[in-house]
Backbone as a ProteinNet text record, in pm:
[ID]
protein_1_A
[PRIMARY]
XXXXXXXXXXXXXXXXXXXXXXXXXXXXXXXXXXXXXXXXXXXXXXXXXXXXXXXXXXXXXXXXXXXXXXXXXXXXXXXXXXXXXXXXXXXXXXXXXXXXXXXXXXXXXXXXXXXXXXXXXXXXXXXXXXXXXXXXXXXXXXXXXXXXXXXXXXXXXXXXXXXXXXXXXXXXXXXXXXXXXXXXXXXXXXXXXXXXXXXXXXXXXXXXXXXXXXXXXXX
[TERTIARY]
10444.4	10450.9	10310.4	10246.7	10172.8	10185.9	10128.9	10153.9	10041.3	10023.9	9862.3	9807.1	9665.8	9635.9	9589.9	9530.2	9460.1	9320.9	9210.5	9081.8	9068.5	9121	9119.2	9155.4	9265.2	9344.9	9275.9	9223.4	9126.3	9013.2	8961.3	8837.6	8863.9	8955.9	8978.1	9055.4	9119.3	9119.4	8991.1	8924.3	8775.6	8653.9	8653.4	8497.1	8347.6	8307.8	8140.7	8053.2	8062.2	8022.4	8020.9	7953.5	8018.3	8045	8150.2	8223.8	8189.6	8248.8	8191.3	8240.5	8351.5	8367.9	8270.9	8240.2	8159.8	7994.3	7954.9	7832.9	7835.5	7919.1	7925.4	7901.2	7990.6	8006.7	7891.3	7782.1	7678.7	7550.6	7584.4	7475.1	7390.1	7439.7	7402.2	7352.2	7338.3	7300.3	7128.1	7105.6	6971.7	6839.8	6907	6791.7	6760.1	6811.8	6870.9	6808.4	6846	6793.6	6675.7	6616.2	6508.1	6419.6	6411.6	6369.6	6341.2	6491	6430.2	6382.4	6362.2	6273.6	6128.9	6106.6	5957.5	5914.6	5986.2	5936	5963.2	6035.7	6048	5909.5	5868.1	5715.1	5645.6	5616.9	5492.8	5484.8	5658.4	5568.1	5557.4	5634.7	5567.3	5421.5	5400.1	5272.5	5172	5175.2	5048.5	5092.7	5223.3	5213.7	5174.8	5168.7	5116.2	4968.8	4853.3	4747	4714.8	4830.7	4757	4752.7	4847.2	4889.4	4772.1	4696.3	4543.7	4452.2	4427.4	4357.5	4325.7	4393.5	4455.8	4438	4330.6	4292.9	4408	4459	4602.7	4700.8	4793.3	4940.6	4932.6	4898.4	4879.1	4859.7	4810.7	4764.9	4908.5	4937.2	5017.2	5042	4934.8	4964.1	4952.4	4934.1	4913.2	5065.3	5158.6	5274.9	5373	5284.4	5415.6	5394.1	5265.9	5253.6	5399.8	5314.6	5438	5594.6	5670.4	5782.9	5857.8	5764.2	5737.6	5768	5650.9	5661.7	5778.4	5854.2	5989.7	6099.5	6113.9	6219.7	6223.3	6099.3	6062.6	6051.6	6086	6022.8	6213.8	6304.3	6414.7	6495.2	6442.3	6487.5	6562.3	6603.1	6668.5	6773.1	6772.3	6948.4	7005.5	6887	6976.6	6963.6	6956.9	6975.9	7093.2	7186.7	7332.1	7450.8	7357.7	7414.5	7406.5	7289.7	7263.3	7312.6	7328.7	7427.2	7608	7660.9	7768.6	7793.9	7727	7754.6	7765.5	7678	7631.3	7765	7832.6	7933.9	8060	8053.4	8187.2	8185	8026.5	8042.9	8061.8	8058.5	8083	8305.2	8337.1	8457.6	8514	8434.8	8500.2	8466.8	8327.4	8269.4	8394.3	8484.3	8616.4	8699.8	8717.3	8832.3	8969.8	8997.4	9162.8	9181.8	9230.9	9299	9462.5	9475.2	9653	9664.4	9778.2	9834.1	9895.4	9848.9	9980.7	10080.1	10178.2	10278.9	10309.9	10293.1	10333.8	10367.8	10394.7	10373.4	10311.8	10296.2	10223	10300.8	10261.6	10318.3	10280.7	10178.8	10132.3	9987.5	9973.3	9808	9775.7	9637	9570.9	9399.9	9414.6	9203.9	9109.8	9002.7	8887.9	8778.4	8681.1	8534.1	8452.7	8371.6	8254.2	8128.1	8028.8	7891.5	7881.5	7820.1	7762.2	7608.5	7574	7439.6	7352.5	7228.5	7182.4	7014.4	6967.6	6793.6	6699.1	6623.1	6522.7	6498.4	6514	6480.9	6406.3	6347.2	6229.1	6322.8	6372.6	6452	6388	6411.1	6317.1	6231.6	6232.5	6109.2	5985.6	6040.6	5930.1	5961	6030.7	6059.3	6183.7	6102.7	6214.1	6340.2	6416.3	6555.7	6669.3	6758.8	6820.3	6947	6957.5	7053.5	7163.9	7279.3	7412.2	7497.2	7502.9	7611.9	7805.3	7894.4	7985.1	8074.7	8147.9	8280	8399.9	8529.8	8662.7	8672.8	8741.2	8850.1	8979	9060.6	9164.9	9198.7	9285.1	9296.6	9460.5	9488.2	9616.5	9629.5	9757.6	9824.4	9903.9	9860.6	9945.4	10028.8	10156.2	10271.9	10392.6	10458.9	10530.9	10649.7	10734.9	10833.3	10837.1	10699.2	10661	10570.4	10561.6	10476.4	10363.4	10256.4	10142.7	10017.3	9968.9	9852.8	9713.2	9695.4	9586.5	9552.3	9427.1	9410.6	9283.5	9330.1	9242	9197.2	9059	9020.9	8908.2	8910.4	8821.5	8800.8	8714.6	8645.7	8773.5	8816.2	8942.9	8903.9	8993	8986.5	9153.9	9088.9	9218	9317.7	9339.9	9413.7	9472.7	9412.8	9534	9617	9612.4	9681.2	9865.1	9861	10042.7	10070.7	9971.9	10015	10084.2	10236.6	10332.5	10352.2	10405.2	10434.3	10555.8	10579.9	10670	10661.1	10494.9	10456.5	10437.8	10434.3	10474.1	10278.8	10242.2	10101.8	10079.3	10005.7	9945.2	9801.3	9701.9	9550.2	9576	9481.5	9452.3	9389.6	9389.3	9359.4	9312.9	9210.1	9099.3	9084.8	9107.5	9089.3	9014	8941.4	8907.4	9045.7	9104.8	9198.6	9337.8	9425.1	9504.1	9642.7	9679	9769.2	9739.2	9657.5	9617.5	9582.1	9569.2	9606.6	9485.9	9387	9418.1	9385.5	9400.3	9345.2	9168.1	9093.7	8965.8	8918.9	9021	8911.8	9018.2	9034.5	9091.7	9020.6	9078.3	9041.3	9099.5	9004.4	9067.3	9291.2	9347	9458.5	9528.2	9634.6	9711.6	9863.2	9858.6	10011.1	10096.3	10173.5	10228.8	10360.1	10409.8	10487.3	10415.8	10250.6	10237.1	10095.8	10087.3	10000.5	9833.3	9810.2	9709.5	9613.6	9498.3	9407.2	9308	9328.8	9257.2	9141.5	9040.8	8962.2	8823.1	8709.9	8585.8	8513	8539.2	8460.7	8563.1	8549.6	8627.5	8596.6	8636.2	8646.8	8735.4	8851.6	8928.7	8920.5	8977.9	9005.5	9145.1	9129	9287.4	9371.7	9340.7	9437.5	9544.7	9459.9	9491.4	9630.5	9576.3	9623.2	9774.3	9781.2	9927.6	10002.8	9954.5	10060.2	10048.7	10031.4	10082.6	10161.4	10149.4	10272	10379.6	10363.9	10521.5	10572.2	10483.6	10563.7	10647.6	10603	10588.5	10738.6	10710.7	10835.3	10971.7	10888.3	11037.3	11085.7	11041.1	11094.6	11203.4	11159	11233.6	11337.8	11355.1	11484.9	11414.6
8242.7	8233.5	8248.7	8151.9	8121.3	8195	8282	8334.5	8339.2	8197.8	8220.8	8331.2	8345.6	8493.8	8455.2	8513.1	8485.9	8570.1	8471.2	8536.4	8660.9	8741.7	8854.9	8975.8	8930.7	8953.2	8929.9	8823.8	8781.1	8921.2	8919	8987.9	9171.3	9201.6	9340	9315.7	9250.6	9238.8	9228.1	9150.6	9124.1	9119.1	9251	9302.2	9202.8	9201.9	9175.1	9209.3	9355.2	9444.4	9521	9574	9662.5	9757.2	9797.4	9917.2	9975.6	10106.2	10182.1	10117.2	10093.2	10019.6	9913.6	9792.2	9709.8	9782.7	9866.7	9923.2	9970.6	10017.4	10047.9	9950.2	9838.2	9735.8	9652.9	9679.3	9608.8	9697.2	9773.6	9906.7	9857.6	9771.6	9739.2	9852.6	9814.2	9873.9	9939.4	10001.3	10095	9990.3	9859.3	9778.4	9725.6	9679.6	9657.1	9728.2	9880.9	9985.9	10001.6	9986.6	9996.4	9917.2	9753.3	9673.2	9695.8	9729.5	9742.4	9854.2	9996	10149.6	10096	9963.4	9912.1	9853.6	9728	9697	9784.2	9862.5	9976.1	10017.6	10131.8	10161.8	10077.7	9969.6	9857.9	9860.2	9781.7	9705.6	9820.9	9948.9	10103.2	10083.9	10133	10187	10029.3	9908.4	9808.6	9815.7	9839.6	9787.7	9883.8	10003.4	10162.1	10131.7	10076.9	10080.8	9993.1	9895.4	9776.3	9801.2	9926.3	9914.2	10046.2	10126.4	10200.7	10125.1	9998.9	9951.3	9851.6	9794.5	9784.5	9850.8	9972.8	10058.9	10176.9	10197.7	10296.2	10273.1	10353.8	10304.9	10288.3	10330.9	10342.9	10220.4	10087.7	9956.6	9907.9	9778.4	9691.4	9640.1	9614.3	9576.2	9670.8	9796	9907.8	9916	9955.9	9956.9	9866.6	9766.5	9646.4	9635	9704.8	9773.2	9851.7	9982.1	10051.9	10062.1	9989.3	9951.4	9898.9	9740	9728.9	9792	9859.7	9989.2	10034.4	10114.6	10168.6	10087.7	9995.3	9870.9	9855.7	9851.6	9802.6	9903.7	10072.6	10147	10182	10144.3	10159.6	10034.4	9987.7	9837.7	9884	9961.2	10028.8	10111	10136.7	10161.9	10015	9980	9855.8	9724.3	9727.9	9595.9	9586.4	9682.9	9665.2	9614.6	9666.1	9603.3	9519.5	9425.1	9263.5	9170.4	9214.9	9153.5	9148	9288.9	9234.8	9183.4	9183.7	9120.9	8968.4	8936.5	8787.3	8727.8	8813.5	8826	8770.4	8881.7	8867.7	8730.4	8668	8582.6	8422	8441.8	8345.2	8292.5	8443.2	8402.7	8350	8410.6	8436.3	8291.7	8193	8089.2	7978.4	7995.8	7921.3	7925.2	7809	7804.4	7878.6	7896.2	7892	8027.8	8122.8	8265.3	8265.7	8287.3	8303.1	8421.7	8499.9	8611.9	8530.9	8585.3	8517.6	8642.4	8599.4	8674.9	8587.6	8606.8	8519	8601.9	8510.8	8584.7	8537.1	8592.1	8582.8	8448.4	8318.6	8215.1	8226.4	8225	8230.6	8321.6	8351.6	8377.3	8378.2	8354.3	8375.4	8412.2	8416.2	8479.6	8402.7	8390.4	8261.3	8356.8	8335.5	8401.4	8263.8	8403.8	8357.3	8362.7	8333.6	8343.1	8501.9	8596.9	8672.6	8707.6	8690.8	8706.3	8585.8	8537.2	8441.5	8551.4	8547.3	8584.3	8514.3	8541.6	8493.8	8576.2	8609.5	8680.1	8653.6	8703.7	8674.5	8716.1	8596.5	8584.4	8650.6	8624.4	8684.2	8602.2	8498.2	8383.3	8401.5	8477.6	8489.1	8370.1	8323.3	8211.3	8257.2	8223.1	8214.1	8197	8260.2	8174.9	8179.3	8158.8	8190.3	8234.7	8397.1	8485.8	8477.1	8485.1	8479.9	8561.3	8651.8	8774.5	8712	8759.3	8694.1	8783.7	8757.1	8851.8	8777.9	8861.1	8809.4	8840.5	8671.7	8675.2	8705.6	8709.3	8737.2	8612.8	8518.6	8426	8442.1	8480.5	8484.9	8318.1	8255.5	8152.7	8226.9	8193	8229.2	8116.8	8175.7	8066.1	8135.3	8053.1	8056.6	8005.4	8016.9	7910.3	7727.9	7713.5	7591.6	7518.3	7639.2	7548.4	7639.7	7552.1	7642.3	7662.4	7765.3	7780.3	7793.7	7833.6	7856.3	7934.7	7987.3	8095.6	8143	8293.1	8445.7	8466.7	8498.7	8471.1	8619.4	8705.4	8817.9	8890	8984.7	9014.7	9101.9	9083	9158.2	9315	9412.4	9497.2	9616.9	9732.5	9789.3	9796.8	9832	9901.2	9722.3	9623.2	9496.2	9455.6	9512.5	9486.2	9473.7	9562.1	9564	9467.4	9394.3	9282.7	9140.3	9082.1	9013.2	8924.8	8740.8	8666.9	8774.8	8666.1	8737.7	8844.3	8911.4	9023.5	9013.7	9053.9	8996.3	9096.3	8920	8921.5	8911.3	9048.2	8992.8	9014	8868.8	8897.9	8748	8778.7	8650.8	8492.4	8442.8	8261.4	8236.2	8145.1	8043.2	7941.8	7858.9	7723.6	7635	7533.4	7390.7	7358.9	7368.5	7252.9	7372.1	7335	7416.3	7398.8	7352.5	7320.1	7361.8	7439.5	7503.8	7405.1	7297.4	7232.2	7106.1	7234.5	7284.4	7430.2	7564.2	7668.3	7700.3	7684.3	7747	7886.9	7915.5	8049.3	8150.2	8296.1	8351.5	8514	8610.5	8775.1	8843.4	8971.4	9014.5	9068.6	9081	9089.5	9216.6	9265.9	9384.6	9331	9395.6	9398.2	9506.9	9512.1	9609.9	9670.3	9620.4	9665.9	9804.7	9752.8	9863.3	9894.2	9939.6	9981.7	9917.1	9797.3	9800.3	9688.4	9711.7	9631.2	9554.1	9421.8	9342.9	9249	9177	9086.2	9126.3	9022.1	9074.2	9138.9	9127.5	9226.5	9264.9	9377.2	9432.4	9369.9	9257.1	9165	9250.3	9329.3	9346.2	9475.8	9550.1	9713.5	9679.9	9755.5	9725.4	9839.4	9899.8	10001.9	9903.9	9835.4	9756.5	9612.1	9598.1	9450.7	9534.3	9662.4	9699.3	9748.1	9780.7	9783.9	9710.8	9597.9	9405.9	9370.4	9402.8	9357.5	9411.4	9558.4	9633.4	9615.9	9564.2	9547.8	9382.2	9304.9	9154.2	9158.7	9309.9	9297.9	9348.2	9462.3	9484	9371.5	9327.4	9171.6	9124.1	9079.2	9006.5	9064.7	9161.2	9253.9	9275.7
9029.1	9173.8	9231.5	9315.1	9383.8	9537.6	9573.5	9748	9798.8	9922.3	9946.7	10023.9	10004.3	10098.3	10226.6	10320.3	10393	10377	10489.7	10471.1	10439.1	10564.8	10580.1	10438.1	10399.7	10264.3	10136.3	10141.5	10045.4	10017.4	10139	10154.8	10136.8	10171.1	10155.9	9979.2	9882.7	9717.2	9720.9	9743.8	9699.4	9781.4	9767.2	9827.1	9812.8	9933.2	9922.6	9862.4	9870.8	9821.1	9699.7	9621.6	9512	9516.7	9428.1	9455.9	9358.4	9366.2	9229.7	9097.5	9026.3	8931.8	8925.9	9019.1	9002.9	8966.9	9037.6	9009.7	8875.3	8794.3	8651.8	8593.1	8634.3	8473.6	8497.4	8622.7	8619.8	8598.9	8551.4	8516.6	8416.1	8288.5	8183.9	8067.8	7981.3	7828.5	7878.4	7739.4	7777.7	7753.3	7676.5	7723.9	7850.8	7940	8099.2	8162.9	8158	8205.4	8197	8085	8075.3	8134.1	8171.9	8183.1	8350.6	8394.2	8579.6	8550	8483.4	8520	8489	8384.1	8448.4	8558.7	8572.5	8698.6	8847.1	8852.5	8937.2	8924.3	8786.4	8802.9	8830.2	8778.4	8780.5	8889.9	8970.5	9108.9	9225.5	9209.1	9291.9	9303.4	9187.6	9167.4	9248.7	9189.7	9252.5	9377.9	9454.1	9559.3	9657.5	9621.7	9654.6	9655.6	9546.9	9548.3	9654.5	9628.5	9744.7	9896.6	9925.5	10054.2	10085.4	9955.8	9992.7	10003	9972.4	10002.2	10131.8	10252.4	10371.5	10473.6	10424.6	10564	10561.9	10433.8	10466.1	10520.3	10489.4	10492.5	10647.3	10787.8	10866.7	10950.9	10834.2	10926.3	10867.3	10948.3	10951.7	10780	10712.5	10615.8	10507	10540.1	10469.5	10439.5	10553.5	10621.3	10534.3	10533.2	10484.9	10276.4	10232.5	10150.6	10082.2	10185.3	10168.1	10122	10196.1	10220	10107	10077.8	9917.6	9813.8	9845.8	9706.7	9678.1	9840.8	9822.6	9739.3	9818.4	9758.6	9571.7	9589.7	9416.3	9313.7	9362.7	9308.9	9277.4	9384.6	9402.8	9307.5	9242.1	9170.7	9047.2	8974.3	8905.5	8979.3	9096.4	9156.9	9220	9309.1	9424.1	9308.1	9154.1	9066.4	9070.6	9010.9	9000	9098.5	9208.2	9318.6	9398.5	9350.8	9352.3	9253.4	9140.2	9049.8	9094.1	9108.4	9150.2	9287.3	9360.3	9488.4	9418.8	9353.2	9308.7	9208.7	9128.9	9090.3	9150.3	9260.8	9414.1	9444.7	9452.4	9547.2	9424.4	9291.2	9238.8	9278.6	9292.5	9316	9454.9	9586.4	9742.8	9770.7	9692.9	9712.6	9707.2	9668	9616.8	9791.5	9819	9976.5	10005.7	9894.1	9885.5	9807.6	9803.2	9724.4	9734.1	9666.8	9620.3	9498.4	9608	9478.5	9355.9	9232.7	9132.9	9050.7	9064.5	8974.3	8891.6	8758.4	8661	8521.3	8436.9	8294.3	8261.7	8080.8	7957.6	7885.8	7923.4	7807.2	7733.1	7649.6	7519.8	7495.7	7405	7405.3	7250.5	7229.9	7088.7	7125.6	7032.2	6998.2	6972.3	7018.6	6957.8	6957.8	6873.6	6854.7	6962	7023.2	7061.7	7105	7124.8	7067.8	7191.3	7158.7	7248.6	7310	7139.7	7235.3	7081.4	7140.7	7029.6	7073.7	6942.3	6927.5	6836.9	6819.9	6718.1	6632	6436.5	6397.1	6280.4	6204.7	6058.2	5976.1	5875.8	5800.2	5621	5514.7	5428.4	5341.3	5389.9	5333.4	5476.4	5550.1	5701.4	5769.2	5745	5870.7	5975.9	6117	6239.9	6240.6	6239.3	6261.4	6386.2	6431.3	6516.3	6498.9	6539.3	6480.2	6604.4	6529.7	6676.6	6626.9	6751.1	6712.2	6765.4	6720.2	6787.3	6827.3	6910.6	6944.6	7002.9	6942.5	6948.3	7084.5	7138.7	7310.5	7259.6	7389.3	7409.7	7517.2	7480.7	7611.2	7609	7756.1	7792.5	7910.5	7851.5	7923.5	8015.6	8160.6	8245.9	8283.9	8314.3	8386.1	8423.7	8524.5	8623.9	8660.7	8705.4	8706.3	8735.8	8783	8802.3	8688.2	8572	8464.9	8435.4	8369	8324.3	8437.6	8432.6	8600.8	8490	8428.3	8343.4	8236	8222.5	8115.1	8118.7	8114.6	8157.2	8001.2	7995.3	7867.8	7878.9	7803.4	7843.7	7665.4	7640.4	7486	7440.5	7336.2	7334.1	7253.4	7317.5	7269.8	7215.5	7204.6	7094.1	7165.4	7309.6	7396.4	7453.2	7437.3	7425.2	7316.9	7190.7	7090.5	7144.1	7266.1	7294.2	7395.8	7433.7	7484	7450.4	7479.8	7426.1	7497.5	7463.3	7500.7	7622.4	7733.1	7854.1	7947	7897.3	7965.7	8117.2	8257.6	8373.6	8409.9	8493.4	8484.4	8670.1	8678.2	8816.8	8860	8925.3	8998.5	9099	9102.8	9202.3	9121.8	9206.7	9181.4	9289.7	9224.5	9343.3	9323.8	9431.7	9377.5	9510.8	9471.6	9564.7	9703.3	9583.5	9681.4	9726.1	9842	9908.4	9850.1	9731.6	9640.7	9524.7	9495.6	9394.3	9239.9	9283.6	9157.4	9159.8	9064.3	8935.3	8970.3	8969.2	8956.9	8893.5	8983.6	8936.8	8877	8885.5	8856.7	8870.6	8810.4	8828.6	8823.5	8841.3	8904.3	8758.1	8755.7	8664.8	8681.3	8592	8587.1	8578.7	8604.5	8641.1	8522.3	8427.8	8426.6	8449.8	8493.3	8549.1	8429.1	8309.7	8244.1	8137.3	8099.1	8007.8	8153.2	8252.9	8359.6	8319.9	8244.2	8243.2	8307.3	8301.8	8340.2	8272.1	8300.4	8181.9	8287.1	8168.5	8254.2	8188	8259.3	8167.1	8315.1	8399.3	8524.9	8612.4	8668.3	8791.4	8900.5	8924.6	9075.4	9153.8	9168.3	9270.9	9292.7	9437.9	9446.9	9393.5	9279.3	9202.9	9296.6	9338.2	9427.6	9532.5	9594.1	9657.8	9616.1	9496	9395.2	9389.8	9320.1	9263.6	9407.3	9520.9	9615.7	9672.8	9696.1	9736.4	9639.9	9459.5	9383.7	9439.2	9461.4	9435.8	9584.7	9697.1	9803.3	9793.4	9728.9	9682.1	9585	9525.4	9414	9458.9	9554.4	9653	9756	9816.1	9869	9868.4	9714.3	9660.3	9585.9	9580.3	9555	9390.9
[MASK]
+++++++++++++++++++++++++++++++++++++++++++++++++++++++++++++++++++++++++++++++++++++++++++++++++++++++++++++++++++++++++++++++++++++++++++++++++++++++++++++++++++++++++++++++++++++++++++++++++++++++++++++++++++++++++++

């Protein structure tokens, strides 16, 4: 089942903004971390010297120095939260939102590439190393047929997930007939309480009391 949302509706499931879940899962690993706590120092510190050299912080461009500095020195908190905004907006960019209630038609597992590098193999030559990791792609569908498939890195706590399992997030699409479904939100099932998907797009607080008012409804 397809139930379209409106703007408004849209926008309070799916924030502009990041929320705390979103600020986590965009926190990144300690290489990440590491990478903005340099340019945080780097561009502090030059843009600090530059704004002593300007006649002091005191002139206009001392000033605009300054400011700089702050922003950039701050680039290791406000990163995470330029990523998921950037995130949000790969989905809100879509015209059309619709709740879906559906199930689990089918699902299976595919490997796939995660991360690729360059490494010195033992003759010393270059090579290109690829790490991989197992999906999880769930077929969603409905009484009208198949809507798509939610595909996210699978892990232990999905092992109890079963053909017929009753699936709910949102759908985005181009067109106001949904057809074909672009894109979909991470997912809620509501039989074993869990939450699936590869990013926290929604205030799931929000997602499970629109199901259960959606489910009372309808008797």
């Amino acid at each position: 089942m397809l139930i379209p949302l409106s703007g408004a509706e849209r926008d309070q499931l799916l924030p502009r903004v990041a929320t705390g879940p979103q600020f986590t899962a965009c926190w990144g690993g300690p290489q990440v971390l590491l990478q903005r706590v340099m340019i945080s120092v780097v561009g502090g510190v030059i843009s600090l010297i530059l704004g002593q050299t300007f006649l002091g912080f005191a002139s206009p461009w001392g000033a605009f120095w300054l400011v700089t500095g702050i922003v950039l020195g701050l680039t290791w908190l406000w990163g995470p939260v330029l990523v998921a905004a950037q995130r949000n907006g790969r989905l809100r960019r879509f015209p059309h939102t619709a709740l879906v209630i559906a199930q689990v038609g089918g699902l299976f597992t595919e490997e796939r590439v995660a991360e690729r590098r360059e490494d010195v193999n033992a003759t010393g030559r270059l090579e290109l190393v690829e790490s991989k990791r197992r999906w999880l792609n769930l077929e969603l569908a409905d009484e009208d047929g198949f809507l798509g498939i939610l595909a996210f890195p699978l892990e232990q706590k999905h092992q109890g997930i079963r053909r017929g399992d009753a699936v709910c997030c949102l759908a985005m699409a181009n067109r106001r007939d949904f057809s074909p479904v672009a894109a979909f939100s991470d997912a809620w099932l509501p039989q074993q309480n869990l939450w699936v998907g590869r990013y926290p797009y929604l205030r799931r607080d929000l997602l499970v009391n629109l199901y259960r008012r959606q489910a009372a409804a309808r008797g």
